[in-house]
C-alpha positions as CSV (number, residue, x, y, z in Angstrom):
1,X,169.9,116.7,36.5
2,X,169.7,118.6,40.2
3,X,167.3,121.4,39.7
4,X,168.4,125.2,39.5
5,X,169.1,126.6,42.7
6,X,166.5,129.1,43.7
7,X,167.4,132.9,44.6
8,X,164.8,132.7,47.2
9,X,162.8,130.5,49.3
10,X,160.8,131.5,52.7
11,X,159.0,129.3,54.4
12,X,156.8,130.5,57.6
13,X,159.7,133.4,58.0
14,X,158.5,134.5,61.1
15,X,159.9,137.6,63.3
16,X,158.8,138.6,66.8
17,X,159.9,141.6,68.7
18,X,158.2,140.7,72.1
19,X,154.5,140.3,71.4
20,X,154.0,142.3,68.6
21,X,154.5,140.3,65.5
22,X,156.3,142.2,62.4
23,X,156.4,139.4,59.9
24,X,153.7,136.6,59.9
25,X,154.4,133.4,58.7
26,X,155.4,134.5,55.0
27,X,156.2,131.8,52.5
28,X,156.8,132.4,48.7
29,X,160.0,131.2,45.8
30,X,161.4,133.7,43.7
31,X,162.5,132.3,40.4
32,X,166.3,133.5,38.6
33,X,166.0,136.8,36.8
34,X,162.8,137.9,38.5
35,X,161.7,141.3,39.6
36,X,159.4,140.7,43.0
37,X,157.7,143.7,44.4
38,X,157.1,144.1,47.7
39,X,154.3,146.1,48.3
40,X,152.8,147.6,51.3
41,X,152.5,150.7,53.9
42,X,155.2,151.6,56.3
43,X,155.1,149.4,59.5
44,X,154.0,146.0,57.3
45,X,156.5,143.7,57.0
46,X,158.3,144.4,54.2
47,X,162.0,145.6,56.0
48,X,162.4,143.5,58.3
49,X,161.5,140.7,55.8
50,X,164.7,141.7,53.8
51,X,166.5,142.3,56.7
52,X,165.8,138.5,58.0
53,X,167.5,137.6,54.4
54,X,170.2,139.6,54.2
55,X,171.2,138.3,57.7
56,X,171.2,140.9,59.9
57,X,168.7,139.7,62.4
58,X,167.7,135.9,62.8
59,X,163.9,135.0,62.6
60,X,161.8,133.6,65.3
61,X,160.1,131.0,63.6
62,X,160.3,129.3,59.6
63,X,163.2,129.3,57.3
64,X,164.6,131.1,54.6
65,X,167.5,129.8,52.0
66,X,169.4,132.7,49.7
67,X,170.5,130.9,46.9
68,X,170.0,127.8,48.7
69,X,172.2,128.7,51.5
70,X,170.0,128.9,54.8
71,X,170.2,132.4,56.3
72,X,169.9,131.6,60.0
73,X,172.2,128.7,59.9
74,X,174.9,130.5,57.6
75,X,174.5,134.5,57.7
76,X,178.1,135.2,56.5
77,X,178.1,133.1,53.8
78,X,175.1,135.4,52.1
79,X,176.3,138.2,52.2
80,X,178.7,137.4,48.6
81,X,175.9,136.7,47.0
82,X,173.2,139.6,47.6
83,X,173.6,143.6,47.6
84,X,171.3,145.7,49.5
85,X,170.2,149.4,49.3
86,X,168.7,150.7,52.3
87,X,165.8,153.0,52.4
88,X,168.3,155.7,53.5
89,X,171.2,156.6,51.5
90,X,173.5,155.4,53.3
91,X,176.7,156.6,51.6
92,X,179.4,158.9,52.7
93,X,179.0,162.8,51.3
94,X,182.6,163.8,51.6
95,X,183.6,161.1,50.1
96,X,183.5,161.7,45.5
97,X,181.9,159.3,43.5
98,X,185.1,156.8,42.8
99,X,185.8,156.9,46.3
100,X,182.6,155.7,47.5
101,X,182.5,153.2,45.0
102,X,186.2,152.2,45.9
103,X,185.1,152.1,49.4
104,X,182.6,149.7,48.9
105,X,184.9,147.0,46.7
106,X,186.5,146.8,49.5
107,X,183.7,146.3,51.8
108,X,182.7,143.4,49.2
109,X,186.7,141.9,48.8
110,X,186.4,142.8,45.4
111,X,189.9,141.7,44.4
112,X,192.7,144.2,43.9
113,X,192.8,143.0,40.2
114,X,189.2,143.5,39.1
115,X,188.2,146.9,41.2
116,X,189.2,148.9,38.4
117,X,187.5,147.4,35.8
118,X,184.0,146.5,38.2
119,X,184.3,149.9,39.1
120,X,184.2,151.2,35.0
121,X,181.3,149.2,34.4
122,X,179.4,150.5,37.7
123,X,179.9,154.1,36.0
124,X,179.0,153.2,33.3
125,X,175.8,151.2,34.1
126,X,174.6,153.8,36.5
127,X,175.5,156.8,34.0
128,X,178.2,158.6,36.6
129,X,181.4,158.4,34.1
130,X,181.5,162.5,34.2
131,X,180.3,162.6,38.0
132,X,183.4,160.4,39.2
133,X,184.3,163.3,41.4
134,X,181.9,164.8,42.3
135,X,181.3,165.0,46.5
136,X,178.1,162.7,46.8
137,X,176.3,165.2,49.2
138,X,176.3,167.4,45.9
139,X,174.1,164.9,43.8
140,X,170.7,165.1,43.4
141,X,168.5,162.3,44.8
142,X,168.1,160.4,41.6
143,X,172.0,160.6,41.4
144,X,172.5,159.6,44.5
145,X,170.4,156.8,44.3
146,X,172.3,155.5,41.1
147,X,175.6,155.8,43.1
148,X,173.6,153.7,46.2
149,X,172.8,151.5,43.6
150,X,176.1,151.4,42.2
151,X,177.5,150.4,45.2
152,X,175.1,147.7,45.4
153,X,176.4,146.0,42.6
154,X,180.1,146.1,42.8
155,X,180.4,142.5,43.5
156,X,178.1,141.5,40.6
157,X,175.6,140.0,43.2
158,X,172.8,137.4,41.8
159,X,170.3,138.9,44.1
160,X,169.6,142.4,44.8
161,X,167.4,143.9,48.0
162,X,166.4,147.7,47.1
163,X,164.2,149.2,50.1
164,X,162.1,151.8,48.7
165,X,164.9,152.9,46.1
166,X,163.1,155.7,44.2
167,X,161.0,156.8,47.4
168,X,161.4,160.7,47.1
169,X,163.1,161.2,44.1
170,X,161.2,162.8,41.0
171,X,159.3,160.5,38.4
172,X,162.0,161.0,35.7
173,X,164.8,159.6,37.6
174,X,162.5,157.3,39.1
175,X,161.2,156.1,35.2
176,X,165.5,156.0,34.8
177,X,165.9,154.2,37.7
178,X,163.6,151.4,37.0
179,X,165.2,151.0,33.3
180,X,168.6,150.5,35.2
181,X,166.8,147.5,37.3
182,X,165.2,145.7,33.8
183,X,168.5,145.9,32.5
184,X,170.0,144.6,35.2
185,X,167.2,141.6,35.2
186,X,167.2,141.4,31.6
187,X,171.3,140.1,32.4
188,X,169.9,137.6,35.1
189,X,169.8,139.2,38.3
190,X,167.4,138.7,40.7
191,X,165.6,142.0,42.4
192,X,163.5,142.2,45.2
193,X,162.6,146.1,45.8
194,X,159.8,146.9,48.0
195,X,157.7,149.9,46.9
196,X,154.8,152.1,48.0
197,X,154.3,153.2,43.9
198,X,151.7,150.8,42.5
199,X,152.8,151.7,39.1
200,X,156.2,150.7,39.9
201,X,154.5,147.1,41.3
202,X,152.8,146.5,37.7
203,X,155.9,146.3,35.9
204,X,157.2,143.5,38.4
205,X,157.2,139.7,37.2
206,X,155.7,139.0,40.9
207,X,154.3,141.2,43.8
208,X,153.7,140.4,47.3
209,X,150.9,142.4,49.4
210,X,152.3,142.5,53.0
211,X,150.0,144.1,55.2
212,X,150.3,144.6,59.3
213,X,153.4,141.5,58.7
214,X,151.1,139.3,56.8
215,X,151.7,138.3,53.0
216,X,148.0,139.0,51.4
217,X,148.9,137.6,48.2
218,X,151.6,136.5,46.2
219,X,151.6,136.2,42.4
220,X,152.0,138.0,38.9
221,X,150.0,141.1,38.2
222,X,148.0,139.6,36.1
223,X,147.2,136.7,38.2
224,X,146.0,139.1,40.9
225,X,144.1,141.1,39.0
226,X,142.1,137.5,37.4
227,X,141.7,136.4,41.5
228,X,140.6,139.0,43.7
229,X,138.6,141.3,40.6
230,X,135.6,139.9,38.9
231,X,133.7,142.4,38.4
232,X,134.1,145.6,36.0
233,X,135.9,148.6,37.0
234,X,133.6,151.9,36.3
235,X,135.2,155.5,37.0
236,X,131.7,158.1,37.8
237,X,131.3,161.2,37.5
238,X,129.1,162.7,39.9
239,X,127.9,165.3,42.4
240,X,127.9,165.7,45.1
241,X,131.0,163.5,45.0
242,X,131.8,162.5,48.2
243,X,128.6,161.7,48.9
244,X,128.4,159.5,46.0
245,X,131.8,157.4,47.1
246,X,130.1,156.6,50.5
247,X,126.7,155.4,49.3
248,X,128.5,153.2,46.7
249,X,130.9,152.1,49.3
250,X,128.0,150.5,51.6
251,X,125.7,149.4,49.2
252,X,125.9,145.5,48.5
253,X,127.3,144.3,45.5
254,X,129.5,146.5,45.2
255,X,133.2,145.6,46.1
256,X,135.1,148.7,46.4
257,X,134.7,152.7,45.8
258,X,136.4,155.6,46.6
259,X,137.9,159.0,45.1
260,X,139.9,159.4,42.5
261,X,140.7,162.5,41.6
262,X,138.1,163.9,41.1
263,X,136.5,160.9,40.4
264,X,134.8,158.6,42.2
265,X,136.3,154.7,40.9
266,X,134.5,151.8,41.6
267,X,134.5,148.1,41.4
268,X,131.0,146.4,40.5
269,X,129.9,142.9,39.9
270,X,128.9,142.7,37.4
271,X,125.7,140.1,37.3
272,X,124.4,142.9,40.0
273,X,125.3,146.2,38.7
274,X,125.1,148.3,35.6
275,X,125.4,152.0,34.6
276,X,121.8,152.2,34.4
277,X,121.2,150.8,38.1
278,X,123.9,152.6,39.1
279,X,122.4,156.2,38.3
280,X,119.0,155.7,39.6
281,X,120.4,154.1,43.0
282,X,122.3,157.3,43.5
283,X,119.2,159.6,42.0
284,X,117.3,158.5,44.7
285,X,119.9,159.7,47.1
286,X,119.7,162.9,45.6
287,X,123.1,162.4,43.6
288,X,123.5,163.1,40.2
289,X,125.9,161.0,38.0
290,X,127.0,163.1,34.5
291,X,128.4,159.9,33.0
292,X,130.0,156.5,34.0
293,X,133.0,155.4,31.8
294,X,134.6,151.5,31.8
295,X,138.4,151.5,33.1
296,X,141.0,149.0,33.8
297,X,141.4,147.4,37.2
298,X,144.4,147.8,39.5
299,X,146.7,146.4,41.3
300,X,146.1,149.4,44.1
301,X,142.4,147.6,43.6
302,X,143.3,144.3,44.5
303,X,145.4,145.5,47.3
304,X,142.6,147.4,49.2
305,X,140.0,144.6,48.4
306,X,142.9,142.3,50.3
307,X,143.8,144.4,53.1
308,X,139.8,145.3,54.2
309,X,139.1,142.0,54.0
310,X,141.7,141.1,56.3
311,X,141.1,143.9,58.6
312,X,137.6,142.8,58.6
313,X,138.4,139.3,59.5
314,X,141.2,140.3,62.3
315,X,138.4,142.6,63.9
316,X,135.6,139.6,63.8
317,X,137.9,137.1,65.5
């Protein structure tokens, strides 16, 4: 029996613009029906990696197969099988609802005998049956970004690139938005949506770290959090607060601490560390700590750890 055909596989996907390197030698699979986020900072990797796979620009170095088609080799004969949503919306305001949605089944050769009826289901998926015409420039973002998505999907695609999809738009339609993508994985497509929201990244299957074009990590949430975190993660209460965050984040032992809120949260090892030792290390710095309380780790934890580490080792060499 051959093997299912993967909806992604890079290997060494490489892509230079002169000297400067965007994407460094990233390799991961993506299994069917996943959701993969793609986390980093603006300016890491993480566009023109979907850009290399939807076939808009060609790497430099490595390979990358879309559902086991190779990308470089074969660019057109990708594009039936993925959607993308850009980090823009990237629709057409005087254009209504249907119309944009009509627009784009032709874009995709949806044929003449199914538009109507892919169309239907698109309304009905995204929620826009009693917005069909509405002007798009009259929706609000979270609207709009249903219709992007809608558009998306027309061709019932088995792999779907979203590029920062609910960047800007209020957290109810973003909570809404991200039901519309489990459903849509629940019925076997395969997303990849990159993301600055580590909330957003915990509910993924898989996420990818990129940082300055490099992939820091690649695995489930869970996984990463077991790897990179062995130590407890303490949230501390004390004044003067700032001052507290920097002598915990240069004393040894510790792995990471910084503000939150108004907060300082901090990752100790454990065999070193402990409330008690804690309060009288920052007592004799003139701090005062009014209580200490155990929390859960986070991926936004892991990811700092990662990316100091490998800004520490790109300084040293």
């Amino acid at each position: 029996m051959q093997p299912p055909v993967l909806p992604l596989e890079l290997d060494g996907l490489t892509k230079k613009f002169g000297d400067f390197v965007a994407v460094d030698h990233v390799s991961f699979s993506v299994q069917p029906g996943e959701v993969i986020g793609y986390v980093g900072p603006n300016g890491s990797g993480k566009t023109t990696t979907i850009r290399m796979l939807c076939g808009l620009i060609k790497p430099t170095e490595g390979t990358a197969r879309v559902m086991g088609i190779d990308v470089a080799r074969n660019p057109e004969a990708v594009k039936p099988h993925i959607g993308y949503m850009s980090q823009k919306f990237s629709l057409y305001d005087d254009l209504t609802v249907l119309e944009n949605l009509q627009f784009y089944a032709g874009v995709y050769d949806v044929p003449a005998a199914e538009e109507g009826r892919r169309i239907e289901e698109v309304l009905h998926l995204a929620g826009l049956e009693n917005r069909r015409s509405t002007f798009a420039r009259e929706l609000s973002g979270g609207w709009r970004q249903r219709l992007a998505l809608g558009c998306a999907l027309i061709h019932r695609p088995p792999l779907l690139f979203l590029d920062e999809p609910t960047s800007g738009v209020d957290p109810v339609a973003r909570r809404e938005f991200w039901d519309l993508i489990y459903l849509l994985a629940s019925q076997g497509t395969t997303v990849l949506i990159t993301t600055h929201y580590m909330d957003e990244a915990e509910h993924c299957n898989k996420v990818g770290f990129m940082n300055r074009g490099k992939l820091l990590a690649f695995d489930t949430p869970h996984r990463l959090r077991a790897t990179y975190l062995h130590g407890a993660a303490w949230n501390l209460d004390a004044s003067p607060l700032l001052e507290a965050v920097e002598e915990l984040s240069r004393t040894a032992g510790i792995t990471r601490a910084s503000l939150y809120g108004d907060q300082a949260h901090v990752i100790i090892n454990t065999g070193e560390w402990n409330p008690q030792s804690v309060t009288r290390l920052l007592a004799e710095k003139g701090i005062t700590v009014q209580s200490i309380s155990p929390v859960e780790s986070t991926l936004e934890d892991v990811y700092t750890l990662l990316a100091n580490q490998g800004l520490g080792s790109s300084l040293a060499g």
